[in-house]
C-alpha positions in Angstrom: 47.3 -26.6 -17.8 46.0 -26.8 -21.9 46.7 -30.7 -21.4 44.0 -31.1 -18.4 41.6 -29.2 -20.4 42.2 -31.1 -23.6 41.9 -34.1 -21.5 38.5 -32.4 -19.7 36.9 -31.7 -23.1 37.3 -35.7 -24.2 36.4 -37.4 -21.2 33.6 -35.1 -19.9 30.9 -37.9 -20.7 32.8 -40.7 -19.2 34.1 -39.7 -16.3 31.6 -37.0 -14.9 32.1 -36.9 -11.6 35.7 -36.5 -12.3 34.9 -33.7 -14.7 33.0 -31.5 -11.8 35.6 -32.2 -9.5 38.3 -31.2 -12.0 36.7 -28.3 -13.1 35.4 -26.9 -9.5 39.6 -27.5 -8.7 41.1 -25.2 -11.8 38.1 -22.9 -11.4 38.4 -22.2 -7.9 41.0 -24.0 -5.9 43.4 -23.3 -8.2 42.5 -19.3 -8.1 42.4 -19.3 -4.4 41.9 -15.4 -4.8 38.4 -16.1 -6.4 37.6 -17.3 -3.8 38.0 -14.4 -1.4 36.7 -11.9 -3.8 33.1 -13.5 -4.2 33.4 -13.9 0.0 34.0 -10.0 -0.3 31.6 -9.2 -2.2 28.7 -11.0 -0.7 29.8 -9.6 2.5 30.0 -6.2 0.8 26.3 -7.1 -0.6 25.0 -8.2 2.9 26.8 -4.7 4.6 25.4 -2.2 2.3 21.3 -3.6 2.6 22.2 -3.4 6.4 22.9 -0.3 6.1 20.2 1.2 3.5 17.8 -1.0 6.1 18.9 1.2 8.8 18.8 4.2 7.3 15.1 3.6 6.5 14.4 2.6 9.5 15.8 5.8 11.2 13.8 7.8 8.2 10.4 6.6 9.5 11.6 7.2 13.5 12.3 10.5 12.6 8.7 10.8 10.5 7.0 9.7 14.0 8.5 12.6 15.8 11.3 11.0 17.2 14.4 12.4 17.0 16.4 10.3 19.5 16.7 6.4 19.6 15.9 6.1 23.1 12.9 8.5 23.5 11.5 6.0 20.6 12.1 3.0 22.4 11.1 3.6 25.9 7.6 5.3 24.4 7.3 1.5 22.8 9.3 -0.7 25.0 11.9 -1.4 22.3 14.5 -2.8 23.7 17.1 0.3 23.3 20.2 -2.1 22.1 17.9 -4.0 19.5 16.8 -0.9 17.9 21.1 0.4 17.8 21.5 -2.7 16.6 19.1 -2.5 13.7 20.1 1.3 12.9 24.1 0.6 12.9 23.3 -2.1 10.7 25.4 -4.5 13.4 21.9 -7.1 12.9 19.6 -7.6 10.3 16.3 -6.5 10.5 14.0 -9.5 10.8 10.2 -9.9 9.7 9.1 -9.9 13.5 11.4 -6.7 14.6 9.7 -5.0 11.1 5.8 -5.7 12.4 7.1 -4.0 15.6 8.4 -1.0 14.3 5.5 -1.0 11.9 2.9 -1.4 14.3 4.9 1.0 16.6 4.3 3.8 13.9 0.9 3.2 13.5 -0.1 3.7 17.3 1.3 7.2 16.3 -0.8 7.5 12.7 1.8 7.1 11.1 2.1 4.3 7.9 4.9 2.0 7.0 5.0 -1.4 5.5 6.7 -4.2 6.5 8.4 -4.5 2.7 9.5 -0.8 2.8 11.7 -1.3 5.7 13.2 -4.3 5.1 13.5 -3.9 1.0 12.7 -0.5 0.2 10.1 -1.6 -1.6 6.4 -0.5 -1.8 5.2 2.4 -0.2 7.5 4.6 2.2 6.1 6.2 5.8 3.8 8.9 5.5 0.8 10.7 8.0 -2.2 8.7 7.9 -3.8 12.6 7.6 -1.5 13.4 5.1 -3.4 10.2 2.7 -6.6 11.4 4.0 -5.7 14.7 2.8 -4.6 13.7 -0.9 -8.2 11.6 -1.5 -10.3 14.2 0.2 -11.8 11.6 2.6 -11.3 10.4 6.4 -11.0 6.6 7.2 -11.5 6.5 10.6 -12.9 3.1 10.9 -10.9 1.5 7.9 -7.2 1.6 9.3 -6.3 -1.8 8.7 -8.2 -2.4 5.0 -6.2 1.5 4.1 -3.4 -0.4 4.8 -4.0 -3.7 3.1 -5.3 -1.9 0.0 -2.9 1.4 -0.2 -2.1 0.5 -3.5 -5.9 1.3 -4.2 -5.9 4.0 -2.4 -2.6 5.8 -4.7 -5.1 4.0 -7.7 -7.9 6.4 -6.5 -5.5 9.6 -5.8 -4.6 9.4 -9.4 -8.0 9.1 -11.0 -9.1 12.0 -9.1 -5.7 13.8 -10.7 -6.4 12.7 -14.2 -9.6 13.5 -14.1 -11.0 17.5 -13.9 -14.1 17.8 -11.5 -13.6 13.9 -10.1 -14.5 13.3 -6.5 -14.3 9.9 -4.5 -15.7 8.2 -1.9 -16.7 5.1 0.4 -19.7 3.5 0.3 -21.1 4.0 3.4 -24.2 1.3 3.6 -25.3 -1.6 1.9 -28.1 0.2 0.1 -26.6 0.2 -3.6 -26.1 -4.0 -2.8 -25.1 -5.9 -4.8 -23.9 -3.0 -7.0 -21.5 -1.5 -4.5 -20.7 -3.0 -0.3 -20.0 -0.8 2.2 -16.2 0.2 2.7 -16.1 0.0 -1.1 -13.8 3.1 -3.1 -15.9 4.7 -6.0 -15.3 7.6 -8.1 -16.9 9.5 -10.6 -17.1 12.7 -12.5 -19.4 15.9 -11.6 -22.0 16.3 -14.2 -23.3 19.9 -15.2 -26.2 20.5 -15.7 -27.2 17.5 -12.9 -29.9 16.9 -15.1 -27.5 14.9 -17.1 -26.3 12.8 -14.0 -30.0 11.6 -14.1 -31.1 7.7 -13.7 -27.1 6.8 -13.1 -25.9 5.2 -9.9 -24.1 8.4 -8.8 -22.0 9.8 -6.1 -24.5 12.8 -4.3 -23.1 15.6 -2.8 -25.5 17.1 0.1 -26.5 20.6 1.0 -24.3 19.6 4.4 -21.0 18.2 2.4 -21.9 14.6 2.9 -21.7 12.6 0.1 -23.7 9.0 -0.3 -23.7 6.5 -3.5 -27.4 6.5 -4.7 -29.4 6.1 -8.1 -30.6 10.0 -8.8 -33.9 10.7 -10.5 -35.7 14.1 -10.9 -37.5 15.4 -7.9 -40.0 18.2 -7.5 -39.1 21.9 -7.8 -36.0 21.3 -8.4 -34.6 18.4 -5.8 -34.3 14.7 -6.2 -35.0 11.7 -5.3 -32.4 9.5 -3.9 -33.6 5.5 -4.8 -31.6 2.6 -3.8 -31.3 -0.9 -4.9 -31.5 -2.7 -1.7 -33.6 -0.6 0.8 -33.1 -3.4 3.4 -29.2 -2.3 3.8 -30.2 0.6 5.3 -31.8 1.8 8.6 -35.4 2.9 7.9 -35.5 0.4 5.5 -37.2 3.1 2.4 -36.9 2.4 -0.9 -36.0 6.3 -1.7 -35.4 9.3 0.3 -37.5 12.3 -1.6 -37.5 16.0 -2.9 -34.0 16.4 -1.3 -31.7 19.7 -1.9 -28.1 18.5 -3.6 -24.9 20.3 -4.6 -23.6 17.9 -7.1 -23.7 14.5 -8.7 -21.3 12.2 -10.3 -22.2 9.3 -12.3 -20.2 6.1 -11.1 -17.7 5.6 -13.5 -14.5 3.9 -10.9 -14.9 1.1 -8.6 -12.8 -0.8 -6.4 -13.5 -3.1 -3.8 -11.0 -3.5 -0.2 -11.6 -7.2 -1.2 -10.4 -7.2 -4.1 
């Protein structure tokens, strides 16, 4: 066996082909039981992300409320034996089987990603309420930009942890154009006095708990007036709403953008 390689190591530049084929021979052929391991092992490898697949995917079933297979499957005509399938790990999950299951939770407010159950990567299920909860606002015309930009979302859950007296928002109109769009996340930080929030593009808390993105600047006896930067983006068209009654302000000081 030293005489091939002796022979190998002088003859490797002119006769290559021979060379790869020798070589691929006493590095595999000839250890026949190389062979089998790496076969076991990538059917090891291919076994065990089956089965941490289906374990995810019975986490999030279970998340939605349902306990049993079949009560999931005949609520969203899942075929029953796909979804076993899936679950025993017997097939792989594929991209179109994830979107099902994915959008199958959302009809139930529930969110998943695609990239969680298939990789365990990203974000893992969770209530749509529950988000809602942790940022303190309701998105119920933004599902599909929450969940195209949830990494924003987490982004904005942790400036509001990071920082004492922060509250967030979404622009709600196009009156602070071309400063901030509506459906845009801002954040900033409560001022006190509110006298020190003055002339800043702010977010304004309301006597009602609403909360709207406008410029503040002193009122009379002791409200303020609300000015925008592009009256046009709003209905009524004014270019300031007046001598109104507020509960706090917070000078702009995050913003992120579902486009972005």
């Amino acid at each position: 066996m030293s005489k091939i390689f002796i022979w190998i190591a002088h003859n490797k530049k002119r006769h290559k082909n021979i060379y790869m084929f020798v070589t691929y021979f006493l590095l595999n052929v000839s250890q026949p039981h190389r062979i089998v391991e790496r076969g076991i092992e990538r059917r090891n490898g291919i076994m065990n992300d089956r089965k941490k697949t289906a374990e995810r995917i019975k986490a999030a079933r279970s998340l939605a409320g349902f306990a049993e297979r079949k009560a999931f499957c005949s609520n969203f005509d899942l075929p029953l034996a796909t979804l076993e399938a899936w679950e025993r790990g017997k097939n792989p999950l594929t991209l179109k089987g994830a979107k099902r299951i994915v959008d199958a939770l959302r009809s139930v407010n529930v969110y998943c990603s695609q990239q969680w159950l298939m990789e365990g990567k990203g974000f893992s299920p969770r209530p749509l309420e529950e988000i809602s909860l942790e940022l303190d606002m309701a998105f119920p015309n933004t599902l599909r930009s929450l969940e195209e930009n949830l990494k924003i979302a987490k982004e904005l859950s942790t400036f509001k942890t990071l920082n004492e007296g922060a509250i967030v928002t979404i622009v709600t109109d196009s009156g602070m154009s071309p400063f901030f769009e509506e459906g845009d996340y801002v954040g900033g930080i409560k001022k006190i006095p509110i006298a020190k929030a003055l002339d800043k593009k702010c977010i304004v808390e309301l006597l009602n708990g609403a909360r709207i993105v406008r410029i503040l600047t002193q009122g009379q006896n002791n409200t303020y007036t609300l000015e925008k930067t592009n009256p046009a983006g709003c209905s009524g068209h004014e270019e300031s709403e007046k001598n109104i009654e507020i509960l706090s302000a917070a000078p702009i000081i995050w913003h992120r953008s579902f486009s972005q």
